[in-house]
SEKEGU-101632 format. One record per atom (N, C-alpha, C): residue number from 1; x, y, z; residue in one letter; atom name. Coordinates in steps of 0.02 Angstrom, whole numbers, plus 50000, padded with zeros to 5 digits. Layout:
BEGIN
   num       X       Y       Z   residuo   atomo
   NUM       X       Y       Z         A      CA
...
***
This chain:
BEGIN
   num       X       Y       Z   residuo   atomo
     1   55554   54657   56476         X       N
     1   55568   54692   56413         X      CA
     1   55580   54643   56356         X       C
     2   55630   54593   56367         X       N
     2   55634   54528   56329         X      CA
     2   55551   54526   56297         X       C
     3   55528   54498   56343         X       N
     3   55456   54457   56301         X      CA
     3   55421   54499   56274         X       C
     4   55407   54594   56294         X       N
     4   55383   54620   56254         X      CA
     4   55413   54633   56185         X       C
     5   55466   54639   56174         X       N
     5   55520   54635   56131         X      CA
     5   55508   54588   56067         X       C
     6   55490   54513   56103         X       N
     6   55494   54457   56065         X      CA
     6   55408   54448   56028         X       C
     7   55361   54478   56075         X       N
     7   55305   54481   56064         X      CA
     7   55293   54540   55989         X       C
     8   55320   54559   56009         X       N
     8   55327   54617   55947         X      CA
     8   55373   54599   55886         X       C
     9   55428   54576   55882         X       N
     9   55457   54542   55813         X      CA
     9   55398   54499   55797         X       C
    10   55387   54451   55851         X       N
    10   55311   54400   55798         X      CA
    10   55270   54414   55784         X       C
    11   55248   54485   55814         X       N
    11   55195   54522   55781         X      CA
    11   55218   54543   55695         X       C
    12   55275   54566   55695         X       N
    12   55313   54596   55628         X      CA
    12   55303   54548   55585         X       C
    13   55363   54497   55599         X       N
    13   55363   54444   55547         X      CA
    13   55294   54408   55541         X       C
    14   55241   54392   55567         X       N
    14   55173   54376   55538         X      CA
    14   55136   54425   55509         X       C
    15   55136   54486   55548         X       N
    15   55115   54540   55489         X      CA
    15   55144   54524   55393         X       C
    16   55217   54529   55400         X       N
    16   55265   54500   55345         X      CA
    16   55225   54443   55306         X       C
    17   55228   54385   55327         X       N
    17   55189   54341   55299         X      CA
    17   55107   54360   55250         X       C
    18   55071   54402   55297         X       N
    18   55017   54440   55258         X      CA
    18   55036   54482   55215         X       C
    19   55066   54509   55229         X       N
    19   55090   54574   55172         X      CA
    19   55097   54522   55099         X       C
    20   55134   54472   55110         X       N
    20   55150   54445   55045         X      CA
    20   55101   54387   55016         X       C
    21   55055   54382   55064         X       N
    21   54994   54342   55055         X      CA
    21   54991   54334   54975         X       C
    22   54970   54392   54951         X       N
    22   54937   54386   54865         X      CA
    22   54997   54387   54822         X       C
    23   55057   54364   54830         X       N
    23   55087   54340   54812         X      CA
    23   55099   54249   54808         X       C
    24   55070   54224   54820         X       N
    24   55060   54155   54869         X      CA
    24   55006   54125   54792         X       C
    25   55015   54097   54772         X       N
    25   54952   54047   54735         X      CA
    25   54879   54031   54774         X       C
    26   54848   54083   54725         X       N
    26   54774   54065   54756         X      CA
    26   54756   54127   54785         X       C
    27   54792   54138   54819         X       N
    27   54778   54229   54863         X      CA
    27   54765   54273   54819         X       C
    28   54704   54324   54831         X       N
    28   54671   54397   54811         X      CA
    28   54657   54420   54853         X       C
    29   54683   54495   54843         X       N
    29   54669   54560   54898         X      CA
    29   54612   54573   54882         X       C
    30   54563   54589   54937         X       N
    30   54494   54608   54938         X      CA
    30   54495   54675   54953         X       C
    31   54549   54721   54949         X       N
    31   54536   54766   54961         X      CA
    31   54616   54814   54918         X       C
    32   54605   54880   54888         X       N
    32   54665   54900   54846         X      CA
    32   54674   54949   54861         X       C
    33   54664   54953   54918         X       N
    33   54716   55022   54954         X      CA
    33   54703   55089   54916         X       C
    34   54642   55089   54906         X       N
    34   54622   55154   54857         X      CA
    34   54575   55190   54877         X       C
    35   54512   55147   54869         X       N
    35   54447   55154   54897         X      CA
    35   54419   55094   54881         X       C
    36   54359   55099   54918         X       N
    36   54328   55053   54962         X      CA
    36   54283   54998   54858         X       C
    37   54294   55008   54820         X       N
    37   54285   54963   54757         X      CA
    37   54274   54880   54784         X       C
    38   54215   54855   54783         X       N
    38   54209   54796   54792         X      CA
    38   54176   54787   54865         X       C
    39   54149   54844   54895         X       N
    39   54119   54857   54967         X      CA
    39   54064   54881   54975         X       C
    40   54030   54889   55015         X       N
    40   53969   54934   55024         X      CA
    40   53952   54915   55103         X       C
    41   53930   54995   55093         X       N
    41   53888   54999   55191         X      CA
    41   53839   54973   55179         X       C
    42   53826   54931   55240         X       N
    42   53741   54925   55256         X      CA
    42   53742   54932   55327         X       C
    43   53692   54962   55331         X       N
    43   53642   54999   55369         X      CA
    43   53580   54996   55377         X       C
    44   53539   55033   55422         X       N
    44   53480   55045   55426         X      CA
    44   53460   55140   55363         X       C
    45   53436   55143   55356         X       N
    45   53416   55207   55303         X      CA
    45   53445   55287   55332         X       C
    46   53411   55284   55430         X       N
    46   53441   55345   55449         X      CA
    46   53509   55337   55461         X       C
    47   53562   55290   55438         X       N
    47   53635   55299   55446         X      CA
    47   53669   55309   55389         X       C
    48   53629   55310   55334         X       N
    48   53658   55291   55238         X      CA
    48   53693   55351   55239         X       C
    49   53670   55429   55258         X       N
    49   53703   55485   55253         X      CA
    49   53780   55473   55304         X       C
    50   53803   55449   55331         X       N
    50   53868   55463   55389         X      CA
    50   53904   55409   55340         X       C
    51   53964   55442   55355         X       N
    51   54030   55427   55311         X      CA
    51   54078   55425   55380         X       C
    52   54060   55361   55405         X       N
    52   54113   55335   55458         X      CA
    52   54169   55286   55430         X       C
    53   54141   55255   55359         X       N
    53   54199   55201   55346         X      CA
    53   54234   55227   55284         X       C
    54   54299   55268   55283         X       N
    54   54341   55303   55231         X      CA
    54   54397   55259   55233         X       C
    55   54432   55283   55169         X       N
    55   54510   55237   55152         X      CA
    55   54533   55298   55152         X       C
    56   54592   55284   55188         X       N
    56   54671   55329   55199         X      CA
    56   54726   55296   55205         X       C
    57   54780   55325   55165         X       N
    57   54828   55297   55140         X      CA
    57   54853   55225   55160         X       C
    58   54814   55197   55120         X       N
    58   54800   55119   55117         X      CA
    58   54775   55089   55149         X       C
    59   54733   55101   55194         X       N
    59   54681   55058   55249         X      CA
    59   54619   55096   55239         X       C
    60   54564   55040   55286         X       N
    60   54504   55047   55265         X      CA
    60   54496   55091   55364         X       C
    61   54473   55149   55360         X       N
    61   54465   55169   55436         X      CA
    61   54392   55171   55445         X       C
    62   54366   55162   55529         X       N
    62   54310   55176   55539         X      CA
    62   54321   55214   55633         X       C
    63   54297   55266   55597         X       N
    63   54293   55320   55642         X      CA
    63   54223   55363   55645         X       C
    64   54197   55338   55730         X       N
    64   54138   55370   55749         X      CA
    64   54155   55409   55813         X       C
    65   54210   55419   55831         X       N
    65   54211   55467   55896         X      CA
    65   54171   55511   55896         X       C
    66   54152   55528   55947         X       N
    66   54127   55598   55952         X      CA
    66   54041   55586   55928         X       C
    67   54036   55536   55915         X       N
    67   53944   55530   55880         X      CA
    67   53931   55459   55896         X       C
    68   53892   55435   55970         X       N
    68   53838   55382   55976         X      CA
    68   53777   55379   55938         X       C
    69   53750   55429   55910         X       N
    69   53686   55415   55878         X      CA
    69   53673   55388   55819         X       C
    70   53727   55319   55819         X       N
    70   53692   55276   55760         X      CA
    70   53688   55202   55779         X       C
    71   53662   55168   55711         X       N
    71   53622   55105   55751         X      CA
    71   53710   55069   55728         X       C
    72   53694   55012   55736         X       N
    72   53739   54969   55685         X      CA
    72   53769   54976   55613         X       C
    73   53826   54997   55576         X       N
    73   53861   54992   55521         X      CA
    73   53892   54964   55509         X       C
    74   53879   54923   55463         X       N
    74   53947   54875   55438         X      CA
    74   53970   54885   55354         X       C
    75   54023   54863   55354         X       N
    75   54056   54893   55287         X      CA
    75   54063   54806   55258         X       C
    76   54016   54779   55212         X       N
    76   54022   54722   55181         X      CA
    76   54065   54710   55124         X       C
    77   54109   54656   55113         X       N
    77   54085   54631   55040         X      CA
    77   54053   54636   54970         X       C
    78   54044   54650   54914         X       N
    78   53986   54626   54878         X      CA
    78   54016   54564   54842         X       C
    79   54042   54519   54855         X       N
    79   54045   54463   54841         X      CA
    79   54037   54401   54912         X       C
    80   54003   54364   54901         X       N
    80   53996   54305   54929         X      CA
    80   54063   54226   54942         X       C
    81   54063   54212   54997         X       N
    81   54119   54159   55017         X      CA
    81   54097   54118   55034         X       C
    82   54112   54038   55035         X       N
    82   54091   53993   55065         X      CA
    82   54162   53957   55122         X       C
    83   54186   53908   55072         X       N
    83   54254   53881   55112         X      CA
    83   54327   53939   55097         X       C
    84   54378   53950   55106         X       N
    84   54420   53984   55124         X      CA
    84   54467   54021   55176         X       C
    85   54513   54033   55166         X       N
    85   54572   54064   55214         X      CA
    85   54554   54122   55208         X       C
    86   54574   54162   55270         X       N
    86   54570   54253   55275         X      CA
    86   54603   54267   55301         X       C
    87   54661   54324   55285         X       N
    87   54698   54366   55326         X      CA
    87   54699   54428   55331         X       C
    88   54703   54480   55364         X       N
    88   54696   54540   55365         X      CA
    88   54728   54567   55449         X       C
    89   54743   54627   55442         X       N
    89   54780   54661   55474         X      CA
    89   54734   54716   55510         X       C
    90   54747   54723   55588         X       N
    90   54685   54782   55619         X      CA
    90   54731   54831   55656         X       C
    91   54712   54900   55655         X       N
    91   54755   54916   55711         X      CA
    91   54705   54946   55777         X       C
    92   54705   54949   55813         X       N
    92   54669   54974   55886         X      CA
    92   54689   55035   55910         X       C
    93   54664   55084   55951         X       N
    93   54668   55122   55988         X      CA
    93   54647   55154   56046         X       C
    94   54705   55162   56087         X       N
    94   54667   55143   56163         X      CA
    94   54606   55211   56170         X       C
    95   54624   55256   56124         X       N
    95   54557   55305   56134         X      CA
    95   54492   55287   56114         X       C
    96   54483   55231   56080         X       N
    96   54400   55211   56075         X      CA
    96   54419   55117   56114         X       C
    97   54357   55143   56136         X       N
    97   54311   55078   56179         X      CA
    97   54264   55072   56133         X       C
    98   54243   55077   56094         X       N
    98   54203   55032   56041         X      CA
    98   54211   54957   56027         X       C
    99   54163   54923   56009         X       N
    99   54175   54863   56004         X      CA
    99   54171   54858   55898         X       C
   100   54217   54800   55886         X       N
   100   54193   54779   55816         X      CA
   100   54216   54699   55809         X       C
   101   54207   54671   55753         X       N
   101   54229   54620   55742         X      CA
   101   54236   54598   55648         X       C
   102   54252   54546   55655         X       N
   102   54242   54534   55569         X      CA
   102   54207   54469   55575         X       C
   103   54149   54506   55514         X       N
   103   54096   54437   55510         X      CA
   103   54109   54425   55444         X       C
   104   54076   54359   55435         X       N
   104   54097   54275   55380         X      CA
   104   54036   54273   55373         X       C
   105   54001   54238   55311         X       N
   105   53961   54202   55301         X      CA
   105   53895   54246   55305         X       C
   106   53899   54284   55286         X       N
   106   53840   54352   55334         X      CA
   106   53785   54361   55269         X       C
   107   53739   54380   55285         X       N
   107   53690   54412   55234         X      CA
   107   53651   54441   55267         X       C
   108   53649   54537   55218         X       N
   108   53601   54583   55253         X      CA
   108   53532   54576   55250         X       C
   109   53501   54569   55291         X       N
   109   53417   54585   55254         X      CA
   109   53396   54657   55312         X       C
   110   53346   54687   55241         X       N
   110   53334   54750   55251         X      CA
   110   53270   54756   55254         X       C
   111   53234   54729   55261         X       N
   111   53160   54689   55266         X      CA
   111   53126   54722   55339         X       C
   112   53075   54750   55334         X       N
   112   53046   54785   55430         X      CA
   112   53049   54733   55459         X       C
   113   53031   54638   55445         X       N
   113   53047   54599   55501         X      CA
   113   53109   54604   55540         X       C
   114   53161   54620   55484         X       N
   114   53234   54616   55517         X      CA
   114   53237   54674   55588         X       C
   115   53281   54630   55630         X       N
   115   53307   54672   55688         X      CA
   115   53318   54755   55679         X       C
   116   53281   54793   55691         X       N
   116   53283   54870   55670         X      CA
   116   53277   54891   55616         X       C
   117   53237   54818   55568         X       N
   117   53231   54851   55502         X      CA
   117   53293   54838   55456         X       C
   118   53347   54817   55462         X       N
   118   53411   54817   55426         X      CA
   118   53451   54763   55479         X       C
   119   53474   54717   55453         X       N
   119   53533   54669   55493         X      CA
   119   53578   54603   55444         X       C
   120   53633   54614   55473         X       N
   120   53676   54574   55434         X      CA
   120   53686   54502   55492         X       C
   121   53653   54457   55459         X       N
   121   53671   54408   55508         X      CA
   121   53727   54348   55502         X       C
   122   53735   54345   55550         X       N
   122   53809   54276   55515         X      CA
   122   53859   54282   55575         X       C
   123   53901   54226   55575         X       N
   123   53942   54229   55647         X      CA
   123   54017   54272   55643         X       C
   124   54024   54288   55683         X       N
   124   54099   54351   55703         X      CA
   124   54150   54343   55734         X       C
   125   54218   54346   55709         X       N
   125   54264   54349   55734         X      CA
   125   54267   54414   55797         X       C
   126   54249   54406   55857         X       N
   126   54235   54502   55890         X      CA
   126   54333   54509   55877         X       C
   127   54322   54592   55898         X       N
   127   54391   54628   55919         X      CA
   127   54365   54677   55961         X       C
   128   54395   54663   56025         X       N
   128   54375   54705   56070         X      CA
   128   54457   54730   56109         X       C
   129   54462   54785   56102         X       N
   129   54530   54809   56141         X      CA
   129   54532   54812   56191         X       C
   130   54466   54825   56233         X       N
   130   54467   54844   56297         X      CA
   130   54483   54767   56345         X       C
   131   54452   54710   56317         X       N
   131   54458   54643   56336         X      CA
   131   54473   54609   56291         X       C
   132   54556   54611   56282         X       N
   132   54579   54556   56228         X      CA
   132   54573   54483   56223         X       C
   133   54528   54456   56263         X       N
   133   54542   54370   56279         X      CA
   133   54468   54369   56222         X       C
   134   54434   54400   56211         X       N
   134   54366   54419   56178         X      CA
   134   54395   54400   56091         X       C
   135   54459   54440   56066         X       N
   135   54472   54441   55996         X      CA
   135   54485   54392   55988         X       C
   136   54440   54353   55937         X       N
   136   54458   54302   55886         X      CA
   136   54386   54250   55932         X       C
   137   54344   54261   55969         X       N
   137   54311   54214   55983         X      CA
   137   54245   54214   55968         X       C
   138   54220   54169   55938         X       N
   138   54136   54187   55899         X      CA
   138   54073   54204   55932         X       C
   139   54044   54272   55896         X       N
   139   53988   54272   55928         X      CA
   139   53946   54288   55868         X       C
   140   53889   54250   55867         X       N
   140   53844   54240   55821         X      CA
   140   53773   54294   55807         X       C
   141   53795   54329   55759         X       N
   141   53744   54405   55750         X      CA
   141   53690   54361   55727         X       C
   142   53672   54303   55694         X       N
   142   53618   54291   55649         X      CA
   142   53540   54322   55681         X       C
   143   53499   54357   55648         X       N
   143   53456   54374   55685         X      CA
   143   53411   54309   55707         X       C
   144   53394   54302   55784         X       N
   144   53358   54259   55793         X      CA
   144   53411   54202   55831         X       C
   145   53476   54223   55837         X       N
   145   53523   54203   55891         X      CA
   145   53558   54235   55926         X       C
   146   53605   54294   55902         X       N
   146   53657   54337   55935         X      CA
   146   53655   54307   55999         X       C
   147   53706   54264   56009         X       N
   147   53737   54237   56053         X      CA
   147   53796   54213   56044         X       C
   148   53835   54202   56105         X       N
   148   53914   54167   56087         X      CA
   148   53894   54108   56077         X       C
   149   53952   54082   56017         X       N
   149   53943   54003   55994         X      CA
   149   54009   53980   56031         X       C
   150   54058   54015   56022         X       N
   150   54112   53969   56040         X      CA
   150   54162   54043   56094         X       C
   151   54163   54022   56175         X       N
   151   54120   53987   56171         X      CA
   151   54046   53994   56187         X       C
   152   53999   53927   56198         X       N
   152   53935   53911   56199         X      CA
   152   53905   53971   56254         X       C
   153   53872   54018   56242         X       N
   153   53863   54057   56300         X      CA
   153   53781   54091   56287         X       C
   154   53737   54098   56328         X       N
   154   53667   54120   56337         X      CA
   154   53639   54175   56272         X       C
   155   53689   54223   56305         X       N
   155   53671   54291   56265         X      CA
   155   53751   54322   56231         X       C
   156   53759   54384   56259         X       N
   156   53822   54442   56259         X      CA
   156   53855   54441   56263         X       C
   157   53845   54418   56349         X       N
   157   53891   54433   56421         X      CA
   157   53930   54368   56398         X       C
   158   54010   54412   56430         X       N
   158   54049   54333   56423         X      CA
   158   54115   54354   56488         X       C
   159   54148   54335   56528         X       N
   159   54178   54350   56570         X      CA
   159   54248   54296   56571         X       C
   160   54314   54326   56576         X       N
   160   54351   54280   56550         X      CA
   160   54361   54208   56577         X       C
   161   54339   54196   56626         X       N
   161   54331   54139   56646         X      CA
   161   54291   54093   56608         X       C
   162   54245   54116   56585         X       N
   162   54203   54072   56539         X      CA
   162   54233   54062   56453         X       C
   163   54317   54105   56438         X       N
   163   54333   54092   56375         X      CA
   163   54377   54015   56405         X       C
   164   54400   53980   56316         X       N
   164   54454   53952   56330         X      CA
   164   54501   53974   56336         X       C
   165   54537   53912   56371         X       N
   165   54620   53977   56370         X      CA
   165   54662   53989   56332         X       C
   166   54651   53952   56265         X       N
   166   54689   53985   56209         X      CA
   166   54675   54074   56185         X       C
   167   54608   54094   56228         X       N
   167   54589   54148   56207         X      CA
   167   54637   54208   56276         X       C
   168   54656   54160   56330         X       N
   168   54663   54200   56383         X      CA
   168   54745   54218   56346         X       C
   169   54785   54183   56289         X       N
   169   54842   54196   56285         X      CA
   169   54846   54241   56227         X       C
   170   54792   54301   56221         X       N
   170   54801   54345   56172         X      CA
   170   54843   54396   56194         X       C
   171   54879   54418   56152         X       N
   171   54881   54498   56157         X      CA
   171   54899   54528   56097         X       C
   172   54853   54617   56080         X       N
   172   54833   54667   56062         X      CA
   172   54892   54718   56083         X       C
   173   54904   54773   56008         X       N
   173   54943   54793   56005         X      CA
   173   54909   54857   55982         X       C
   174   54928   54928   56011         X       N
   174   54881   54975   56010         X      CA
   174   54933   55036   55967         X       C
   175   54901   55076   55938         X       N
   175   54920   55127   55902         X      CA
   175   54971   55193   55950         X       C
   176   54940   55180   56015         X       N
   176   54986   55230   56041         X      CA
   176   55055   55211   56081         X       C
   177   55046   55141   56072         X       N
   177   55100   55125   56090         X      CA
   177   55162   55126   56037         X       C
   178   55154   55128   55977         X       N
   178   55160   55099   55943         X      CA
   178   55126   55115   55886         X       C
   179   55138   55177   55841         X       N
   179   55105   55199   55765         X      CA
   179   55112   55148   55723         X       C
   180   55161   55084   55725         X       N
   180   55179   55063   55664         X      CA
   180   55157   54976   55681         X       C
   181   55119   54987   55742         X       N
   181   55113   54909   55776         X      CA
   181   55043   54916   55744         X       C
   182   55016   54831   55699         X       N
   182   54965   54812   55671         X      CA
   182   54962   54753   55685         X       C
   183   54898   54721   55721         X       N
   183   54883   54663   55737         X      CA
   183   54850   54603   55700         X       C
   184   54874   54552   55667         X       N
   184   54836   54512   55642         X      CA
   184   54783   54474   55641         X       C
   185   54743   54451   55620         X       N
   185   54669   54388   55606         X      CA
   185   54681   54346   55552         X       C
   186   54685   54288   55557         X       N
   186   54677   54233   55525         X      CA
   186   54592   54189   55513         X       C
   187   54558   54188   55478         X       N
   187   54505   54168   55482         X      CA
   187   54483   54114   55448         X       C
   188   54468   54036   55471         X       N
   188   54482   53994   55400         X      CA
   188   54414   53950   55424         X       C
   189   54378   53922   55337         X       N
   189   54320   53917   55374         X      CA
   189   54285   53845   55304         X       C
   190   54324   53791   55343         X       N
   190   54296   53746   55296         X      CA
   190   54208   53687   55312         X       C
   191   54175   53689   55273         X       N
   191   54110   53680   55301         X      CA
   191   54086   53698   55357         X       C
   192   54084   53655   55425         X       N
   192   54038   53687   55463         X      CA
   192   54108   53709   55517         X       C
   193   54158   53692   55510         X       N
   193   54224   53706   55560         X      CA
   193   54241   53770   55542         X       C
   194   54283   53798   55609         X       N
   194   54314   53869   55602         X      CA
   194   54354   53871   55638         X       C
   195   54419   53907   55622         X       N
   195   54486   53930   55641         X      CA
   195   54496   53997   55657         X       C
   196   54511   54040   55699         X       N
   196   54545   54085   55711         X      CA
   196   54606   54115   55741         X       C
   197   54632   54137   55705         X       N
   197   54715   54142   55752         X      CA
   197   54715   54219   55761         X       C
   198   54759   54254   55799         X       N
   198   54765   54343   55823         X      CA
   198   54838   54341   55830         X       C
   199   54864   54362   55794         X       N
   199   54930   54381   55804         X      CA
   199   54985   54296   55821         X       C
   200   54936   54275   55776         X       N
   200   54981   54206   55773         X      CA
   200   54970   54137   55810         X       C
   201   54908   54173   55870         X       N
   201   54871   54135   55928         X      CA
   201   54827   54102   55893         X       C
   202   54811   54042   55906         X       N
   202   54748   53999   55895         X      CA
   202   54729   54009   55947         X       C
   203   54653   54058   55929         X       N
   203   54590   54053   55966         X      CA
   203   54541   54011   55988         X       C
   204   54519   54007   55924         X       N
   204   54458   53970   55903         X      CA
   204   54473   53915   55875         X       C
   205   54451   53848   55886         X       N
   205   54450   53795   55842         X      CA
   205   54346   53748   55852         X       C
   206   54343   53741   55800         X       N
   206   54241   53779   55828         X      CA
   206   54220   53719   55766         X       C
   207   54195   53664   55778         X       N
   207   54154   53663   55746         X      CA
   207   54068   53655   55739         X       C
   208   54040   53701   55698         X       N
   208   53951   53738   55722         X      CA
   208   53912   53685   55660         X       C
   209   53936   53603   55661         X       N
   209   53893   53565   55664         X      CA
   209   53823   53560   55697         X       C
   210   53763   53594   55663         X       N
   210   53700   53580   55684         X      CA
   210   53676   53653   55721         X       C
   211   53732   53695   55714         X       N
   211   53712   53781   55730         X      CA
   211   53735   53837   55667         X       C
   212   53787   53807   55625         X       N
   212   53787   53875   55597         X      CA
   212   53736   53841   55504         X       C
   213   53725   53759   55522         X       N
   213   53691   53739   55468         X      CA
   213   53596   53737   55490         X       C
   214   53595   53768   55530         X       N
   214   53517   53745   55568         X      CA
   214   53459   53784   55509         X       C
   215   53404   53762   55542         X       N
   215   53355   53788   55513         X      CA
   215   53361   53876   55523         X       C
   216   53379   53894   55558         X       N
   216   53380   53981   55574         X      CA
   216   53443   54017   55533         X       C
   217   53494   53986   55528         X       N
   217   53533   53992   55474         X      CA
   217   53518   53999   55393         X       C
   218   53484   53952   55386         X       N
   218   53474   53923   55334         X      CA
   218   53408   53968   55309         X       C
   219   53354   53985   55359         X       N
   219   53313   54046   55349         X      CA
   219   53343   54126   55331         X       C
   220   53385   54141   55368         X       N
   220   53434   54185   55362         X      CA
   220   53480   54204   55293         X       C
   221   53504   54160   55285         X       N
   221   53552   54149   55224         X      CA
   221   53624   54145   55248         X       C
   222   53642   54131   55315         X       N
   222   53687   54139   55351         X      CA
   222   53731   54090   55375         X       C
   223   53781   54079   55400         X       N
   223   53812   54028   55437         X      CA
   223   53879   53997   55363         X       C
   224   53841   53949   55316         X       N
   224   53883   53911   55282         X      CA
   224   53920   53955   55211         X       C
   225   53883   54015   55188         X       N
   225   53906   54057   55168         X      CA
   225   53892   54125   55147         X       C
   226   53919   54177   55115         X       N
   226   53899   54227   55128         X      CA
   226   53978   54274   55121         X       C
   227   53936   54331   55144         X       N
   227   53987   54396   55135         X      CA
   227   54048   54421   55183         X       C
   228   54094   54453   55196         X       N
   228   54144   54456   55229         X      CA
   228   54119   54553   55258         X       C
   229   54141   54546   55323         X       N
   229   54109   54628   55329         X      CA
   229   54125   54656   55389         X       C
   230   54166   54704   55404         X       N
   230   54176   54717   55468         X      CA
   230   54124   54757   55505         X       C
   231   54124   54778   55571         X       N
   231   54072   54810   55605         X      CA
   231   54069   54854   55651         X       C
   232   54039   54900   55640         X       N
   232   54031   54958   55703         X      CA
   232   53970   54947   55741         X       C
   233   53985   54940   55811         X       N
   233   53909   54941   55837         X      CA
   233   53882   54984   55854         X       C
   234   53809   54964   55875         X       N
   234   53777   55021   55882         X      CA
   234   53795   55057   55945         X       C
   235   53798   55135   55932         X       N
   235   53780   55198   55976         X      CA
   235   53873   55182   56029         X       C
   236   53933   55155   55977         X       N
   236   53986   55154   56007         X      CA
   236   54024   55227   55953         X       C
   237   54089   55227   56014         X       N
   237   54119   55263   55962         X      CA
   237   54180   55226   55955         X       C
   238   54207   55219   55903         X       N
   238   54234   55167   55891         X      CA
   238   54291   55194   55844         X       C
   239   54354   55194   55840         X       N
   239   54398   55191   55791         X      CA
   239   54466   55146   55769         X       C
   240   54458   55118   55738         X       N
   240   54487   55052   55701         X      CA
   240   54510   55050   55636         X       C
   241   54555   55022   55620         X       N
   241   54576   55039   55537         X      CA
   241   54592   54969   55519         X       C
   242   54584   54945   55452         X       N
   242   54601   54859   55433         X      CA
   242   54623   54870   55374         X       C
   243   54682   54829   55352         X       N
   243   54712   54821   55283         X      CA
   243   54772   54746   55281         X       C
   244   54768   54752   55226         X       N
   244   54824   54711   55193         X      CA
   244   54766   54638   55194         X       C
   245   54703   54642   55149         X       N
   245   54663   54585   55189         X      CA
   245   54633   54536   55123         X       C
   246   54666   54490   55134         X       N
   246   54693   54422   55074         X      CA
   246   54643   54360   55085         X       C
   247   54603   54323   55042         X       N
   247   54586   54287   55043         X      CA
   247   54598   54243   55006         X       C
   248   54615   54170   54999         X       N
   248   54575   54099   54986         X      CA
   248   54526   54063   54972         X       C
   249   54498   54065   54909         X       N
   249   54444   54013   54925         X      CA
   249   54462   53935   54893         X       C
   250   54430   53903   54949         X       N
   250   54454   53817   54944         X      CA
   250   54394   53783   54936         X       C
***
């Protein structure tokens, strides 16, 4: 009881720390707890009609229960990032098994070459509830890689034995345990290096020297900079909510 106890104040007080983020020199909220101003879906064309990503009282939610029949949605940016700090706040729920993550550096193309006609490529912080050793570790959407970068892995599939073990010391804090429990992401991303922390954990320490600057990147528009954008995948149902989400640029 102790350590869940203690696990949960450091969840608080780092939540705390974000909250006051844009108070901090240099920090802007990318998002104003209103509506979605400064965002946009992308998609493929048959998903433009579904209104899965709404703001409620002060978070950004994405809720597809109850409906697999769409491809990929992600809720972008319309401004572009290169070097910078990110923080933002997620909450989970053990009723969706959906997968999402937050992608960096991303750019959509909507072009028929692209993967289904529509794809945002660029590498991802995943968040996966069902397998927390997964949140905060990169897997690379760029079309023409989607594979794990860090770590280094074939395709998808990743099994926890094959994370590091800074990833095996996560833990995820779920809505039903807990209405008022919100889990953090730290995302920091200077040239070709990357940082991720989850609730205070260093995940990731990555640098994609000669992968996120490659020629397929660089075809893309992807890897070194780009847009900020969370994600629904395809044909999941998925419900997730993110706020309080502050950036840096350095």
């Amino acid at each position: 009881m102790k350590s869940v106890t203690a696990a949960l104040l450091g969840a608080v007080l780092f939540s705390g720390f974000l909250i006051n983020s844009c108070d901090r020199p240099g920090w802007e909220s990318l998002f104003n707890g209103k509506d979605l101003t400064g965002w946009s879906v992308k998609c493929i064309p048959a998903d433009m009609d579904k209104s899965y990503w709404t703001v409620k009282d002060g978070y950004i939610e994405c809720n597809s229960l109850g409906d697999k029949e769409h491809n990929y949605v992600w809720l972008a940016t319309e401004r572009n990032f290169t070097d910078f700090q990110l923080k933002l706040k997620f909450q989970l729920f053990r009723e969706s098994g959906g997968n999402s993550g937050v992608q960096f550096r991303s750019s959509y193309d909507d072009s028929q070459s692209a993967t289904y006609g529509g794809w945002l490529s660029g590498p991802q912080a995943d968040i996966h509830g069902a397998e927390p050793f997964r949140t905060g570790l990169i897997y690379d959407e760029t079309d023409g890689v989607r594979r794990w970068i860090h770590p280094s892995l074939p395709d998808w599939q990743i099994a926890p034995e094959q994370a590091p073990v800074s990833a095996l010391k996560t833990r995820l804090f779920f809505f039903e345990d807990d209405p008022g429990a919100w889990n953090t992401m730290e995302i920091s991303c200077h040239g070709t290096r990357v940082e991720t922390r989850v609730n205070g954990n260093k995940v990731t320490e990555f640098d994609g020297e000669g992968i996120l600057n490659d020629d397929v990147h660089k075809f893309r528009g992807s890897g070194t900079t780009g847009c900020i954008a969370f994600q629904l995948h395809m044909g999941d149902e998925l419900k997730i909510r993110f706020k309080d989400i502050y950036i840096k640029e350095e």
